[in-house]
N, C-alpha and C positions, 0 to 999 in steps of 0.2 A: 475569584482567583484564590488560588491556598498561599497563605502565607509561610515561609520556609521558617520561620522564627518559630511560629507555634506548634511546628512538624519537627520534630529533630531529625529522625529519622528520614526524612524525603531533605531534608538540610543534607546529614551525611551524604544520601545517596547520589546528590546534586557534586556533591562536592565528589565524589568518585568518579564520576564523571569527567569533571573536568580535571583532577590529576592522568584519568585515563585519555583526555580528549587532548592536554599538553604533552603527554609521551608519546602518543600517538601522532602528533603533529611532527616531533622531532624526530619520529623513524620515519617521517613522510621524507622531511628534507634529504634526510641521510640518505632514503632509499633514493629519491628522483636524483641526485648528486652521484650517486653509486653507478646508476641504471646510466646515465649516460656522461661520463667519465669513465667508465670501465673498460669497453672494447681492447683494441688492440695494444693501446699502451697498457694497458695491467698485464696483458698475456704474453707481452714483451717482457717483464720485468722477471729478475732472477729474483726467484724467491727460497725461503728454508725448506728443506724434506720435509720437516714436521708442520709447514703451510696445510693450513684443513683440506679438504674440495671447498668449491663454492657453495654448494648444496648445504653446508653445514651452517652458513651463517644463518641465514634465515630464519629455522627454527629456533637456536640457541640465543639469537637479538628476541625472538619472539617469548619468550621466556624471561630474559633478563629484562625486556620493559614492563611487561607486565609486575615484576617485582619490584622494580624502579617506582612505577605509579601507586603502587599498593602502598611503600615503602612511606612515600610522601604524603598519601590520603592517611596514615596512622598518624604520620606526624599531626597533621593539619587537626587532627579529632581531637588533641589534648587540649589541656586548657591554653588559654593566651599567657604568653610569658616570653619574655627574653630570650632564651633557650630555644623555645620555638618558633620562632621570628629569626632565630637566626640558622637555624637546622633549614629553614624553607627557604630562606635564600640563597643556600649552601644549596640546597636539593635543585632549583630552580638555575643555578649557574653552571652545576653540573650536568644539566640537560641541554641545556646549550653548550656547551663543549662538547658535547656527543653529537649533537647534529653538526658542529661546525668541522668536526675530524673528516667526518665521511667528505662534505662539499673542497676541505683544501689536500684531503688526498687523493679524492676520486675527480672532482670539482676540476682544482686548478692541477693538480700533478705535481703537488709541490708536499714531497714523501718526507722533507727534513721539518717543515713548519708544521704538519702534522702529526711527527714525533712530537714537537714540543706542545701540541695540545695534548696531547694521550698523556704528556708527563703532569701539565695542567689538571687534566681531568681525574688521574689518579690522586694526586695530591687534594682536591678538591673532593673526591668522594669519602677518601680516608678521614677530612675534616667533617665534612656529612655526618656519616656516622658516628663518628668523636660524641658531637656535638648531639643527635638522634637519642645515642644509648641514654643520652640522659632526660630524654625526653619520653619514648618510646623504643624499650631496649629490643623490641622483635622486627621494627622499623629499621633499627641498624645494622639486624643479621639479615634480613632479607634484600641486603644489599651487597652482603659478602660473594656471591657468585659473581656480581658485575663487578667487583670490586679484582675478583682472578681473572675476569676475562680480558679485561684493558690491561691488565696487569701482561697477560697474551697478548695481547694485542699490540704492547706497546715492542712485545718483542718480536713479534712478525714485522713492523714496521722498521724497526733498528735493522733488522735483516734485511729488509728492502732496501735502504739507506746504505749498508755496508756492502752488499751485494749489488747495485747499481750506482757506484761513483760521480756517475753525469750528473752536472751540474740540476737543479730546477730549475724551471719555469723563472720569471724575473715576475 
């Protein structure tokens, strides 16, 4: 058996791996939550002019995880320190709150408690980052595009919210 200590290099790659195999897990959620929560009640809902098509989310979530996981495997590569212990669990909270948007907006239909994760999630990646640049300052740009998209995101959802008054889900 190859020891990973004495490989660094099959260490990193392990380790890519699994930031790619934990973002991956969290577009699985988002996605199986999306794919059946979505039907009719989404296409019922009043949405903004400037709402994308559907078509566009996929590639553009495809994109912003794969910078997401990149993002966090740079972190992980630095040395151990304070800083980076806490950038990883910034990084690692922040990916759940992304899986958990998709499951209580698409999930349960509940468009106001998924506002207030997008606001979570924003605020939380902005601390990421914060926290990244001082670790890995390319680790915290390559987070700035997901950083505009929630940022979109959270105001497609205010739009839903303000444009569909009915009550949620209990």
């Amino acid at each position: 058996m190859v020891s990973l200590e004495k490989h660094p290099h099959l260490r990193s790659a392990a380790a890519l791996a699994a930031f790619g195999g934990l973002t991956a897990a969290a577009a699985a959620i988002g996605a199986r939550a999306t794919m059946q929560g979505k039907g009719p009640w989404y296409k019922a809902l009043k949405k903004a002019p400037f709402n994308p098509p559907d078509w566009v989310f996929g590639p553009v979530w495809s994109v912003l995880y794969g910078a997401i996981a990149l993002s966090g495997w740079r972190v992980y590569k630095q040395p151990p320190s304070l800083r980076r212990t806490a950038a990883l669990g910034l990084w690692g909270t922040q990916l759940g709150l992304n899986a958990l948007w998709s499951v209580i907006f698409f999930g349960e239909h509940k468009k106001r408690a998924a506002l207030v994760d997008l606001g979570v999630l924003v605020g939380t990646v902005k601390a990421y980052m914060s926290v990244a640049k001082t670790v890995d300052p390319t680790a915290a740009t390559l987070m700035k595009p997901y950083l505009a998209w929630c940022g979109f995101a959270a105001l497609l959802n205010e739009e839903i919210v303000r444009r569909n008054p009915g009550s949620d889900p209990s």
